[in-house]
CHARMM internal coordinates of N, CA and C (Angstrom, degrees):
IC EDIT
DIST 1 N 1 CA 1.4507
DIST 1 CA 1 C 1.5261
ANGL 1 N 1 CA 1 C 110.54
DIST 1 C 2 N 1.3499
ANGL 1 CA 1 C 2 N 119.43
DIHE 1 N 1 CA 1 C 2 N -26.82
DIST 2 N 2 CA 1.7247
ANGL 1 C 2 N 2 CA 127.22
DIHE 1 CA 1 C 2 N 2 CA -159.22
DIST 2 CA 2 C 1.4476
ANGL 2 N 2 CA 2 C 95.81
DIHE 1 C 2 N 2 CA 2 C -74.47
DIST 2 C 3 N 2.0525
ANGL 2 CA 2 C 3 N 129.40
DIHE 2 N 2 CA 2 C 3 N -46.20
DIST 3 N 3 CA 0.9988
ANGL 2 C 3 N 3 CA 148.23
DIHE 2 CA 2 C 3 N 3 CA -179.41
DIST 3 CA 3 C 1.6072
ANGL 3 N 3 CA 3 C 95.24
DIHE 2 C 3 N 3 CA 3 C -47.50
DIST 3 C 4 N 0.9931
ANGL 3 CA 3 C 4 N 138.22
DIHE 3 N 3 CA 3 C 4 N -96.71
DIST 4 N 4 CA 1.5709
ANGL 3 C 4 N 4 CA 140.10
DIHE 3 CA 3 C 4 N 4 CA -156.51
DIST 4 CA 4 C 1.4792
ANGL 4 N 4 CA 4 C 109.01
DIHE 3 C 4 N 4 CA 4 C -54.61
DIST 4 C 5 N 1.3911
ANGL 4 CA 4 C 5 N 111.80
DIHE 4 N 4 CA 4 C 5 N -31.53
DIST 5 N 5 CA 1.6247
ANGL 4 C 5 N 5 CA 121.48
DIHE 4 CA 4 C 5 N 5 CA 169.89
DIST 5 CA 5 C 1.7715
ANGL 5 N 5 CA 5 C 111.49
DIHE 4 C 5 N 5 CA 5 C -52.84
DIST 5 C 6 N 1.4875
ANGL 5 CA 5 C 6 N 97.97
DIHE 5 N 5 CA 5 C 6 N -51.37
DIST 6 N 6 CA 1.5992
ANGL 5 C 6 N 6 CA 92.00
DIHE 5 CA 5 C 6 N 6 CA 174.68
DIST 6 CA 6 C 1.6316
ANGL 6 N 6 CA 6 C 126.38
DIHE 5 C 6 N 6 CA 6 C -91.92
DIST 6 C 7 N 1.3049
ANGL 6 CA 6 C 7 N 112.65
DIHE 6 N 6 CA 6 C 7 N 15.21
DIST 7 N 7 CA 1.0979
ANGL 6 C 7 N 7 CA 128.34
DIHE 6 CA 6 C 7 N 7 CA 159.51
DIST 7 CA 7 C 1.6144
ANGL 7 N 7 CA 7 C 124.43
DIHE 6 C 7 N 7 CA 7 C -89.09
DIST 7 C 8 N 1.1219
ANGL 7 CA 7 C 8 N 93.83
DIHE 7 N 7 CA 7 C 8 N -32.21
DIST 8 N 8 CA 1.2766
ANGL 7 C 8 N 8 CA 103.04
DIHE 7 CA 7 C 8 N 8 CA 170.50
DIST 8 CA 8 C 1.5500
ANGL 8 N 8 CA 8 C 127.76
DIHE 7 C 8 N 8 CA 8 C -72.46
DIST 8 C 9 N 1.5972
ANGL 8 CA 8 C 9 N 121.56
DIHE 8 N 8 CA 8 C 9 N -39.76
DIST 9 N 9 CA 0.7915
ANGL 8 C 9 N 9 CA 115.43
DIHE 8 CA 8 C 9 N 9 CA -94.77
DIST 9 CA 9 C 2.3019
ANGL 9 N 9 CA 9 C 63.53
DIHE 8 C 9 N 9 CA 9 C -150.40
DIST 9 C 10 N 1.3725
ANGL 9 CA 9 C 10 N 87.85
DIHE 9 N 9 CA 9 C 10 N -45.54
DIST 10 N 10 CA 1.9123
ANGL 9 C 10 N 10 CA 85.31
DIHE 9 CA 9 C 10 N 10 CA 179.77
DIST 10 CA 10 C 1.3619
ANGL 10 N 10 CA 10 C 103.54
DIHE 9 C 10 N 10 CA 10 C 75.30
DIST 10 C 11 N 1.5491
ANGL 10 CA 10 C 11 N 125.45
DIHE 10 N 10 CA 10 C 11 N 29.71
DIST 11 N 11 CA 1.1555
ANGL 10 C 11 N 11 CA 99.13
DIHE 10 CA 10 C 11 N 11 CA 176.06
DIST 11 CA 11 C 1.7534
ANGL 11 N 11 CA 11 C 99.74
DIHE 10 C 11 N 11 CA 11 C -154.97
DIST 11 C 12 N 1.2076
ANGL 11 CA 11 C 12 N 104.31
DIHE 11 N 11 CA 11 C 12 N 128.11
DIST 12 N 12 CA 1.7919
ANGL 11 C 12 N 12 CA 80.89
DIHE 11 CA 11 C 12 N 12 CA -160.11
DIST 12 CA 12 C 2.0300
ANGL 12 N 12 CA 12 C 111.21
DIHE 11 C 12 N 12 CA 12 C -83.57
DIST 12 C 13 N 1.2599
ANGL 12 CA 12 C 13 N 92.03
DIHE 12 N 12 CA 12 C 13 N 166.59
DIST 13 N 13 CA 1.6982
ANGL 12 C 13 N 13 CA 111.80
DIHE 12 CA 12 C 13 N 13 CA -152.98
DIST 13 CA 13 C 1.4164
ANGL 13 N 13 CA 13 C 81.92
DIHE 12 C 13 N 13 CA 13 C -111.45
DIST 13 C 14 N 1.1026
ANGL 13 CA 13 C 14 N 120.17
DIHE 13 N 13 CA 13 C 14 N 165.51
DIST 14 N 14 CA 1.8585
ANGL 13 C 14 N 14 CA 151.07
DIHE 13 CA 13 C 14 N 14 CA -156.23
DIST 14 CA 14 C 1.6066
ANGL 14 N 14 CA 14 C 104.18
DIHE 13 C 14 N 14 CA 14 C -173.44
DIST 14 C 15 N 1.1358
ANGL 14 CA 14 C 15 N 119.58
DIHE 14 N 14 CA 14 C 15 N 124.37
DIST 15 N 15 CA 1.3205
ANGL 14 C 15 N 15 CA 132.97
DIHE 14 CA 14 C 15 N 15 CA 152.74
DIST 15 CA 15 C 1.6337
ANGL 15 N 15 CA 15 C 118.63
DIHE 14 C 15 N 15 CA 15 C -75.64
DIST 15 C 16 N 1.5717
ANGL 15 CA 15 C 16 N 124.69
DIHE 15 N 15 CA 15 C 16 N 110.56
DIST 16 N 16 CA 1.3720
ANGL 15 C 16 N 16 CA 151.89
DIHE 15 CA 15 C 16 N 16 CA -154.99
DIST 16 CA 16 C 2.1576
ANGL 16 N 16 CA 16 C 82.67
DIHE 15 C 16 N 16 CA 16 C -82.71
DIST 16 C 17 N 1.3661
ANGL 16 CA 16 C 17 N 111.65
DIHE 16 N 16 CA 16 C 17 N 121.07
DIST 17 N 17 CA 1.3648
ANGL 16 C 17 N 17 CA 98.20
DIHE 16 CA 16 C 17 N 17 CA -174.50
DIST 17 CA 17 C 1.5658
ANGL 17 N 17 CA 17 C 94.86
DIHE 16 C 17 N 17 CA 17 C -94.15
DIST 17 C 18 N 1.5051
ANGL 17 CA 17 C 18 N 116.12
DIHE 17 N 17 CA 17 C 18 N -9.05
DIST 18 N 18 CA 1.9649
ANGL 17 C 18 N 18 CA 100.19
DIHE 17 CA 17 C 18 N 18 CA -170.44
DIST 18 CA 18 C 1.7101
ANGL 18 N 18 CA 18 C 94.31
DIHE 17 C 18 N 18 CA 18 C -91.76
DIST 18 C 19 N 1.2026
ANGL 18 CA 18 C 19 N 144.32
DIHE 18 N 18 CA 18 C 19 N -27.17
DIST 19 N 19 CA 1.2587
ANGL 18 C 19 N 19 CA 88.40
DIHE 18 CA 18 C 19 N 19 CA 172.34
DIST 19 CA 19 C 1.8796
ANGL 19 N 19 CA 19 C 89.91
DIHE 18 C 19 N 19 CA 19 C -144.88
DIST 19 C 20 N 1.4486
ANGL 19 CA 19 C 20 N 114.09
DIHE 19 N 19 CA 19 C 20 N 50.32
DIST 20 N 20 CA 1.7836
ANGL 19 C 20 N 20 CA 127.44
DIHE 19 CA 19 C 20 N 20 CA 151.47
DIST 20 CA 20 C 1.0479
ANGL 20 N 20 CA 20 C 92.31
DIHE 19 C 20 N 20 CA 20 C 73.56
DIST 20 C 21 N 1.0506
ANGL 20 CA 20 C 21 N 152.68
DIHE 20 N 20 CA 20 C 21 N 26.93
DIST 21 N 21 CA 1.7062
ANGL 20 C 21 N 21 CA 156.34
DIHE 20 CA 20 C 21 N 21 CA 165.84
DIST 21 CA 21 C 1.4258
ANGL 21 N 21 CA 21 C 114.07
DIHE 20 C 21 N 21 CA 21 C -84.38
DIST 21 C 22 N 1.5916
ANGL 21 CA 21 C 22 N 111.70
DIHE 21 N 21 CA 21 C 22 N 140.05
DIST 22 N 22 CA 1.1807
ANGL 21 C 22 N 22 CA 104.71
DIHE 21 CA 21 C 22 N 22 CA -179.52
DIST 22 CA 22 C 1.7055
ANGL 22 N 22 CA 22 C 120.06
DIHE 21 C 22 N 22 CA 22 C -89.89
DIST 22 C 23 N 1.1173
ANGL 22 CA 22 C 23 N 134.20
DIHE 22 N 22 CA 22 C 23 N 156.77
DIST 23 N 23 CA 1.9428
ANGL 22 C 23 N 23 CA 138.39
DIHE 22 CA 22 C 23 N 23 CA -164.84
DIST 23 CA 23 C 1.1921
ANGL 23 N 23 CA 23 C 90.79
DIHE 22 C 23 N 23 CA 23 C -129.24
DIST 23 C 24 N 1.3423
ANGL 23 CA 23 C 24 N 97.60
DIHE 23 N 23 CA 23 C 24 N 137.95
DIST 24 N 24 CA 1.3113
ANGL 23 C 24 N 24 CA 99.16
DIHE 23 CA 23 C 24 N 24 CA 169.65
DIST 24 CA 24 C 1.9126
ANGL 24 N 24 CA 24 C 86.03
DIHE 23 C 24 N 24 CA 24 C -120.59
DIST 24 C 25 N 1.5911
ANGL 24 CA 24 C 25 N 97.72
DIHE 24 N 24 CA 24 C 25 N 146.88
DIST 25 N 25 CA 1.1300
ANGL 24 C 25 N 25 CA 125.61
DIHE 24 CA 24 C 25 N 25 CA 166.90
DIST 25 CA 25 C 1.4875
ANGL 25 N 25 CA 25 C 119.52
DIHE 24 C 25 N 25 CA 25 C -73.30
DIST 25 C 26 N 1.3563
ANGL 25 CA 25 C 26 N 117.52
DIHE 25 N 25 CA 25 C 26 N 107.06
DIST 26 N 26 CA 1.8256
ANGL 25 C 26 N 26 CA 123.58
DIHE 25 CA 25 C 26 N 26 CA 171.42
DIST 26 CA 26 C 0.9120
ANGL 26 N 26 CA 26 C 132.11
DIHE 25 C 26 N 26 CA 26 C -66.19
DIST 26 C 27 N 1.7812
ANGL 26 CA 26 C 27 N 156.23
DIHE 26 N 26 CA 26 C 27 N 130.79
DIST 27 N 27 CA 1.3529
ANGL 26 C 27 N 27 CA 125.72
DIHE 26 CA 26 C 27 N 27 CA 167.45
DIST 27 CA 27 C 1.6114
ANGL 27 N 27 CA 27 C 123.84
DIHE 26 C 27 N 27 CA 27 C -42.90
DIST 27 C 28 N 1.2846
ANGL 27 CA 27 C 28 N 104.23
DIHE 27 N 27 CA 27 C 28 N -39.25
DIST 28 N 28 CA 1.8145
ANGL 27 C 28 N 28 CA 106.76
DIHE 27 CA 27 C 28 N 28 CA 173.74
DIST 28 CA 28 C 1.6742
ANGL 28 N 28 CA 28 C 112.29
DIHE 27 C 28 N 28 CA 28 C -65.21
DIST 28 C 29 N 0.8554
ANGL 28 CA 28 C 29 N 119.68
DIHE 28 N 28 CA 28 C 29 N 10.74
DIST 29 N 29 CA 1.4448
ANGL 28 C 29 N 29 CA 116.33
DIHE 28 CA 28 C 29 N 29 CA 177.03
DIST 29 CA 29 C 1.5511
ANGL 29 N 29 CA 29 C 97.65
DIHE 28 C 29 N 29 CA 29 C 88.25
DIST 29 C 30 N 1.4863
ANGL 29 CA 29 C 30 N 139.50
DIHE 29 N 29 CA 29 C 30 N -63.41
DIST 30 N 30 CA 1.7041
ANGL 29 C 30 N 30 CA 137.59
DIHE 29 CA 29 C 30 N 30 CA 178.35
DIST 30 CA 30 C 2.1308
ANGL 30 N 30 CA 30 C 96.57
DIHE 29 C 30 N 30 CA 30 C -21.38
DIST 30 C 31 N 1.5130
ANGL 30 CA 30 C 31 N 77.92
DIHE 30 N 30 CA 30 C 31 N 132.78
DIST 31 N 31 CA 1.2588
ANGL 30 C 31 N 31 CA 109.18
DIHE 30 CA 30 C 31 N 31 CA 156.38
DIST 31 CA 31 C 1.4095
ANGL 31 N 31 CA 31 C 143.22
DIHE 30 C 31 N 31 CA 31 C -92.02
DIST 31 C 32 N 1.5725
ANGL 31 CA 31 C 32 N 145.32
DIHE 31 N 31 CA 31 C 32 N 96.65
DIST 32 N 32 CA 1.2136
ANGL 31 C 32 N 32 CA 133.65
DIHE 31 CA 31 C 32 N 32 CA -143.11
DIST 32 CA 32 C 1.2906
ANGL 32 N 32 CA 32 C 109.95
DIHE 31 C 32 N 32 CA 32 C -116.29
DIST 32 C 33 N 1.2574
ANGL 32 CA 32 C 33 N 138.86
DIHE 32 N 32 CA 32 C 33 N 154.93
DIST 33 N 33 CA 1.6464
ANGL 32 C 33 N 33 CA 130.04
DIHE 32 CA 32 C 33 N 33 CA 152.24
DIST 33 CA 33 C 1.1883
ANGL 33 N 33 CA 33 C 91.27
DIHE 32 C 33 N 33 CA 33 C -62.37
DIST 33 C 34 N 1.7493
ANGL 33 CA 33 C 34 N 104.19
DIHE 33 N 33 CA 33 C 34 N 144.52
DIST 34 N 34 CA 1.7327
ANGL 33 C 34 N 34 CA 110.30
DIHE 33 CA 33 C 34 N 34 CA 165.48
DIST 34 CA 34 C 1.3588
ANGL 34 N 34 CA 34 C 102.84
DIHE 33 C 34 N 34 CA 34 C -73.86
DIST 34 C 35 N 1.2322
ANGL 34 CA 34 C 35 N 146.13
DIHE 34 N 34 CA 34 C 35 N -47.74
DIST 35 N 35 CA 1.5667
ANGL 34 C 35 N 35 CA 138.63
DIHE 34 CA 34 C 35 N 35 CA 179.53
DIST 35 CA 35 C 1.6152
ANGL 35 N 35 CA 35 C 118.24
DIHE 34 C 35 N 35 CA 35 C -25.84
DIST 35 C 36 N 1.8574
ANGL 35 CA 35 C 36 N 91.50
DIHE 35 N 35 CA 35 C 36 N -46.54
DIST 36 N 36 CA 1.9427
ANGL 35 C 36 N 36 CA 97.75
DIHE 35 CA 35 C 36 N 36 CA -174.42
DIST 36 CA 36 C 1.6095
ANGL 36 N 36 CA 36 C 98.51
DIHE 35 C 36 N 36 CA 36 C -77.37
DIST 36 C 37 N 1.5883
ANGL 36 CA 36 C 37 N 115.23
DIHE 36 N 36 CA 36 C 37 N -20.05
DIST 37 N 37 CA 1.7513
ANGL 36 C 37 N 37 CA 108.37
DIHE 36 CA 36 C 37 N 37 CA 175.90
DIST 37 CA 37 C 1.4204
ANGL 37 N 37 CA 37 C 101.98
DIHE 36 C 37 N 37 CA 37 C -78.83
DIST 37 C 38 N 1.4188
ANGL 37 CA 37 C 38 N 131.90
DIHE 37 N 37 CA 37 C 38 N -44.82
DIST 38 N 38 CA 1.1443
ANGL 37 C 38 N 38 CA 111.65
DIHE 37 CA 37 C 38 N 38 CA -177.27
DIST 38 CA 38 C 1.6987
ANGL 38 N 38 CA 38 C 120.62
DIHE 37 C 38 N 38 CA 38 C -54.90
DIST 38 C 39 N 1.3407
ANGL 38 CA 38 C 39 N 101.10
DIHE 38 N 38 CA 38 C 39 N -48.86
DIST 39 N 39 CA 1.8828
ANGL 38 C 39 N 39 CA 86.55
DIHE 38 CA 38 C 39 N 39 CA -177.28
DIST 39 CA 39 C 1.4037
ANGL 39 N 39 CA 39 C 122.13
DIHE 38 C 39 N 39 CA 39 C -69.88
DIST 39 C 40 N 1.2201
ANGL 39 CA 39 C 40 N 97.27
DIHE 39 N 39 CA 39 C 40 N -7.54
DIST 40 N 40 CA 1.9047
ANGL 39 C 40 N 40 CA 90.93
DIHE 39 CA 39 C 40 N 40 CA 178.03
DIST 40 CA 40 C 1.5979
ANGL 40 N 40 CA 40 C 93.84
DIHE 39 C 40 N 40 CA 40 C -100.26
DIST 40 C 41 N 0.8948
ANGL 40 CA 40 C 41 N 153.63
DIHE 40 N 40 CA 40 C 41 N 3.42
DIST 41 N 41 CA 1.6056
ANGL 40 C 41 N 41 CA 152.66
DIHE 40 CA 40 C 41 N 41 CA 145.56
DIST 41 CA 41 C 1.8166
ANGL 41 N 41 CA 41 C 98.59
DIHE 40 C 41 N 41 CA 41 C -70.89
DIST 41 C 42 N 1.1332
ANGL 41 CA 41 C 42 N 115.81
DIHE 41 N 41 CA 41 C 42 N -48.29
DIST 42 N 42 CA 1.3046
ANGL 41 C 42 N 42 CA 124.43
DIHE 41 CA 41 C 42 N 42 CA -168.27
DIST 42 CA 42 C 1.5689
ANGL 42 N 42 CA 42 C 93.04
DIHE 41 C 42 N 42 CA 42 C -67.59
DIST 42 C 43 N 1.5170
ANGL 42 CA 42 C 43 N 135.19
DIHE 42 N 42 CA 42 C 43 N -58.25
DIST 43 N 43 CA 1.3105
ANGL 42 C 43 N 43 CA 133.31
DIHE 42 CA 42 C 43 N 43 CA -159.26
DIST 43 CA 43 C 1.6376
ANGL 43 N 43 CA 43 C 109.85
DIHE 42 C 43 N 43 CA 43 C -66.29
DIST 43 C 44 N 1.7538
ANGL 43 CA 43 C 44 N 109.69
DIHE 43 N 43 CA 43 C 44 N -52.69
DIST 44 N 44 CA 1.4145
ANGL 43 C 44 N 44 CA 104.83
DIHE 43 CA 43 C 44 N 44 CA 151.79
DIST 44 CA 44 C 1.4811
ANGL 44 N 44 CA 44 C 133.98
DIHE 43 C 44 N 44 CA 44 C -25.60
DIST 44 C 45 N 1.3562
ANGL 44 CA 44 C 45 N 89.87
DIHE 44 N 44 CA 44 C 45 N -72.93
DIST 45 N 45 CA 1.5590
ANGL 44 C 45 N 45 CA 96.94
DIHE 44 CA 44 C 45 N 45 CA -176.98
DIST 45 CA 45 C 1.4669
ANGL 45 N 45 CA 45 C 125.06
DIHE 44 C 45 N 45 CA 45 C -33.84
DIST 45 C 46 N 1.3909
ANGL 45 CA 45 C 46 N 105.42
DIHE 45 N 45 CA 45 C 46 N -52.35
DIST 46 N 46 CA 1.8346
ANGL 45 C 46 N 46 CA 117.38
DIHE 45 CA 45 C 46 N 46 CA -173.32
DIST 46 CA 46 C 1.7268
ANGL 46 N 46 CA 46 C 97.24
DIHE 45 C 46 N 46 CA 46 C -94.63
DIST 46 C 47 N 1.3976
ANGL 46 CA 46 C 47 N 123.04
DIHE 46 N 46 CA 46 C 47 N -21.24
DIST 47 N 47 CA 1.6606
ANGL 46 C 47 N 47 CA 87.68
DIHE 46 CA 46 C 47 N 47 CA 138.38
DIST 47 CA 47 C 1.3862
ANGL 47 N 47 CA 47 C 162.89
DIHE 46 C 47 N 47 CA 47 C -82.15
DIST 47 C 48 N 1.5618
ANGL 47 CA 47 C 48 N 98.04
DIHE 47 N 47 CA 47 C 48 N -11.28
DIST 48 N 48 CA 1.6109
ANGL 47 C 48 N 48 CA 130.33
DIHE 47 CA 47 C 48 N 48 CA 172.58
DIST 48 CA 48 C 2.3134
ANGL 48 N 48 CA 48 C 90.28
DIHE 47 C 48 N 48 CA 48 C -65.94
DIST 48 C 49 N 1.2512
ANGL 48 CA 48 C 49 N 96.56
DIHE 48 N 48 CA 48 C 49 N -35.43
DIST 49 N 49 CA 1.4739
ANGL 48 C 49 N 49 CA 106.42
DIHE 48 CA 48 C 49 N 49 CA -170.15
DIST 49 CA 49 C 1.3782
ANGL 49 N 49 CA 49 C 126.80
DIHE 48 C 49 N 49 CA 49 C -85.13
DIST 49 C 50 N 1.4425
ANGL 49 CA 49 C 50 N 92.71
DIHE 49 N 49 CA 49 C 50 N -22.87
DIST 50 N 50 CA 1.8015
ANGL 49 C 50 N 50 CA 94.07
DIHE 49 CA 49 C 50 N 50 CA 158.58
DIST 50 CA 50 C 1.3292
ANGL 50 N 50 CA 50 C 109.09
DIHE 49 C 50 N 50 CA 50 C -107.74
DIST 50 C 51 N 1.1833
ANGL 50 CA 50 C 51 N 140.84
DIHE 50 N 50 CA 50 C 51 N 25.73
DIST 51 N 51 CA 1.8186
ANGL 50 C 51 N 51 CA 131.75
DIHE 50 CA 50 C 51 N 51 CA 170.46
DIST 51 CA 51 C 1.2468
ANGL 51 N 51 CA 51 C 87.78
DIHE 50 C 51 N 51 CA 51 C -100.06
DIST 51 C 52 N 1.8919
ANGL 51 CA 51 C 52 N 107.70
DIHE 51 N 51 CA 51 C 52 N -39.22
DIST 52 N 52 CA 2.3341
ANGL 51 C 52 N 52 CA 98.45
DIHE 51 CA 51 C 52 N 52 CA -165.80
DIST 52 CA 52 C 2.2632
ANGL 52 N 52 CA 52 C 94.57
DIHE 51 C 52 N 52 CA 52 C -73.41
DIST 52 C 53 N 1.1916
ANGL 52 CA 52 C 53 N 110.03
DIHE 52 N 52 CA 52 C 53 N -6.05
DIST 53 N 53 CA 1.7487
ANGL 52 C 53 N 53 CA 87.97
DIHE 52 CA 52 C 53 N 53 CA -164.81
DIST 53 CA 53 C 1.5308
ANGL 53 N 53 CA 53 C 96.72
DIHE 52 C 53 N 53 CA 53 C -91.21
DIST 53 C 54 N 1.7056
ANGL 53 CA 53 C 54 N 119.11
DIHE 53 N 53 CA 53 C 54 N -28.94
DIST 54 N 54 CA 1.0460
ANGL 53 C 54 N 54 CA 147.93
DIHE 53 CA 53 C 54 N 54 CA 157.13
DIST 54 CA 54 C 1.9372
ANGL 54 N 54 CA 54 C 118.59
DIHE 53 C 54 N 54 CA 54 C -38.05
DIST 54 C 55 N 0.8854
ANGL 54 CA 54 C 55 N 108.51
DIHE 54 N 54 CA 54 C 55 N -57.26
DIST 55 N 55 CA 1.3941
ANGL 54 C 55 N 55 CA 122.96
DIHE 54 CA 54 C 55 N 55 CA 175.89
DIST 55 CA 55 C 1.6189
ANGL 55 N 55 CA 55 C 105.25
DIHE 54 C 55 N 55 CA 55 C -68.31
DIST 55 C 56 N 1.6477
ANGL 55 CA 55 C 56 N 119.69
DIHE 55 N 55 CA 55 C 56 N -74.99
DIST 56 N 56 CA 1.2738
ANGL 55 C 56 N 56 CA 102.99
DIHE 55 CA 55 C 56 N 56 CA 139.28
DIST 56 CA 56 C 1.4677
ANGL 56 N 56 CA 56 C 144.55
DIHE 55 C 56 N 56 CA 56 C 22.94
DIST 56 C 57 N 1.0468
ANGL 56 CA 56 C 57 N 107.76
DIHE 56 N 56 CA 56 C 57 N -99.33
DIST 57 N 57 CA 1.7349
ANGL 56 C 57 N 57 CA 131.96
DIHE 56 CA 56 C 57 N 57 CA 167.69
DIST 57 CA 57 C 1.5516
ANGL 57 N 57 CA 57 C 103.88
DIHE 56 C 57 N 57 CA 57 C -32.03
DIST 57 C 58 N 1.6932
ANGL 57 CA 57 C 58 N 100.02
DIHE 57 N 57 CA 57 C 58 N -71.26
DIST 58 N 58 CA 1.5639
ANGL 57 C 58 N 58 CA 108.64
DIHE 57 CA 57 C 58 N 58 CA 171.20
DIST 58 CA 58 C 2.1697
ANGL 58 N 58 CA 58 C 111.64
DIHE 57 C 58 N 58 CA 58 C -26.28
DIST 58 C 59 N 1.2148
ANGL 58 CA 58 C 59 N 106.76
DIHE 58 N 58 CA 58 C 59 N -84.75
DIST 59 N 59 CA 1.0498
ANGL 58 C 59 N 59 CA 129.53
DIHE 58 CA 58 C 59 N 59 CA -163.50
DIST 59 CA 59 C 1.8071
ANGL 59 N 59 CA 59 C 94.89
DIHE 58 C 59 N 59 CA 59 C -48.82
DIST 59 C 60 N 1.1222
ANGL 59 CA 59 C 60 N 107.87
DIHE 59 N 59 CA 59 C 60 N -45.10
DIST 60 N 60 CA 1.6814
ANGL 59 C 60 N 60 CA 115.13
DIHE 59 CA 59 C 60 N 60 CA 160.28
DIST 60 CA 60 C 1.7382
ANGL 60 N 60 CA 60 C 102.19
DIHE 59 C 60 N 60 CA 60 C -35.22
DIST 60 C 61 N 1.0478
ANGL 60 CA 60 C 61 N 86.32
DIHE 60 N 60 CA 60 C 61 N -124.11
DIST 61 N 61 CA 1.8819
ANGL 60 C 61 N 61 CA 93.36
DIHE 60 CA 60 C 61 N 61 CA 165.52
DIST 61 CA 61 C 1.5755
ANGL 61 N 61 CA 61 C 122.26
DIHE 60 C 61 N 61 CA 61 C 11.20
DIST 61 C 62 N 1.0927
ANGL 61 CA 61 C 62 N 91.15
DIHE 61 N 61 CA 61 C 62 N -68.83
DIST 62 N 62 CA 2.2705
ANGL 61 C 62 N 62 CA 102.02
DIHE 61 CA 61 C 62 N 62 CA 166.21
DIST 62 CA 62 C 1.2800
ANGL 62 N 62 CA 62 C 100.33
DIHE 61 C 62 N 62 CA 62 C -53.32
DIST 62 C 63 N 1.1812
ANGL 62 CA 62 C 63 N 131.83
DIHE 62 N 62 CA 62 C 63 N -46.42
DIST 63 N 63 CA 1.4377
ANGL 62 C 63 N 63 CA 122.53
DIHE 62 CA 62 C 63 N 63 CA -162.33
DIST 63 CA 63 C 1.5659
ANGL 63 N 63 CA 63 C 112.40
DIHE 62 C 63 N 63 CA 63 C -66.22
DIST 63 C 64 N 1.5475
ANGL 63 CA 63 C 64 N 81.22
DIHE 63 N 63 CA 63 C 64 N -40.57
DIST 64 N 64 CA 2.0234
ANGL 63 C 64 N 64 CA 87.06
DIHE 63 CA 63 C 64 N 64 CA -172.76
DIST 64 CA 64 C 1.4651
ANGL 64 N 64 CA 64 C 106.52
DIHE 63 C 64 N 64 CA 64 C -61.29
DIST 64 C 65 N 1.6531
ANGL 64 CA 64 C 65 N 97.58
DIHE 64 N 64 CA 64 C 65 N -55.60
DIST 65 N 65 CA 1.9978
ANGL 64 C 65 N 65 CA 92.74
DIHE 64 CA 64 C 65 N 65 CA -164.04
DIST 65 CA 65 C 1.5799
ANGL 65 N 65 CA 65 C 90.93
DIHE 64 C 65 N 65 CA 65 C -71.12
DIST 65 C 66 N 1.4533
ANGL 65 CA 65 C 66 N 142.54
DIHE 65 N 65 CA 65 C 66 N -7.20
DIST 66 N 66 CA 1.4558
ANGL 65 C 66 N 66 CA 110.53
DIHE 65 CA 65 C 66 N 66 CA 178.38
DIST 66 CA 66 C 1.8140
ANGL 66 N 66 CA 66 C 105.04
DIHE 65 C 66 N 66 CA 66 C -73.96
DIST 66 C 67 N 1.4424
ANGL 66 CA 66 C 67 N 108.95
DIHE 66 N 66 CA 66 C 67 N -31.96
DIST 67 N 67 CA 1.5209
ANGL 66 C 67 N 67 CA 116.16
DIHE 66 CA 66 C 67 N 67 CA 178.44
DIST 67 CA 67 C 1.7006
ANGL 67 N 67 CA 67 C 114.10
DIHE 66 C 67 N 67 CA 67 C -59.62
DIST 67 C 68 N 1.1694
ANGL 67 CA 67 C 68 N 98.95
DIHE 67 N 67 CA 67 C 68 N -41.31
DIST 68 N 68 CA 1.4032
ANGL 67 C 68 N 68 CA 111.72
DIHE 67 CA 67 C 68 N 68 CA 174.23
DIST 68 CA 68 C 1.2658
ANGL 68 N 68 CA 68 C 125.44
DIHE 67 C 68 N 68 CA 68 C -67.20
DIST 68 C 69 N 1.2259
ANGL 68 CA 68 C 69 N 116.79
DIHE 68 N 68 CA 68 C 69 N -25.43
DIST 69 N 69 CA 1.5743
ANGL 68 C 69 N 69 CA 121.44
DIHE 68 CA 68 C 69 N 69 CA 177.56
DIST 69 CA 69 C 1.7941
ANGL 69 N 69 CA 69 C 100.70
DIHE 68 C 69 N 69 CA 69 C -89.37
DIST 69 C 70 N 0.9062
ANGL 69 CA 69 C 70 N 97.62
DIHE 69 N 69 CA 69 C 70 N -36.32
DIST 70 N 70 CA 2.0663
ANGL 69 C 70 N 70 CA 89.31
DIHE 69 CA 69 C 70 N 70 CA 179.68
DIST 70 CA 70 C 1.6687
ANGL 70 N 70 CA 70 C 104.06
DIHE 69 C 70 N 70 CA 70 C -69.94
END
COOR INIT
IC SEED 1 N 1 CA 1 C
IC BUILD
């Protein structure tokens, strides 16, 4: 599983031997649970994802009243 993790992922993984958890390795040297990296990748993500569906919408909207005004 560790193999496709650091393929994925560009960042290499270490198995934590005190209590079998996986670390992910930081460029700053800090050590993280990947779980606490996943949700803050995860929290980003679906906010980077609601400003673009958001923005969107906007440009929606313009379209109509520009259709609507001709």
């Amino acid at each position: 599983m560790q193999k496709w993790l650091d393929r994925l992922m560009g960042i290499p993984l270490e198995e934590n031997p005190v209590d079998k958890t996986i670390v992910e390795k930081l460029p700053n040297g800090d050590n993280r649970h990947v779980d606490e990296v996943y949700k803050a990748r995860w929290v980003w993500y679906h906010t980077i994802l609601a400003v673009e569906i958001a923005f969107t919408n906007i440009l929606l909207v313009a379209i109509l009243f520009v259709l609507a005004v001709k």
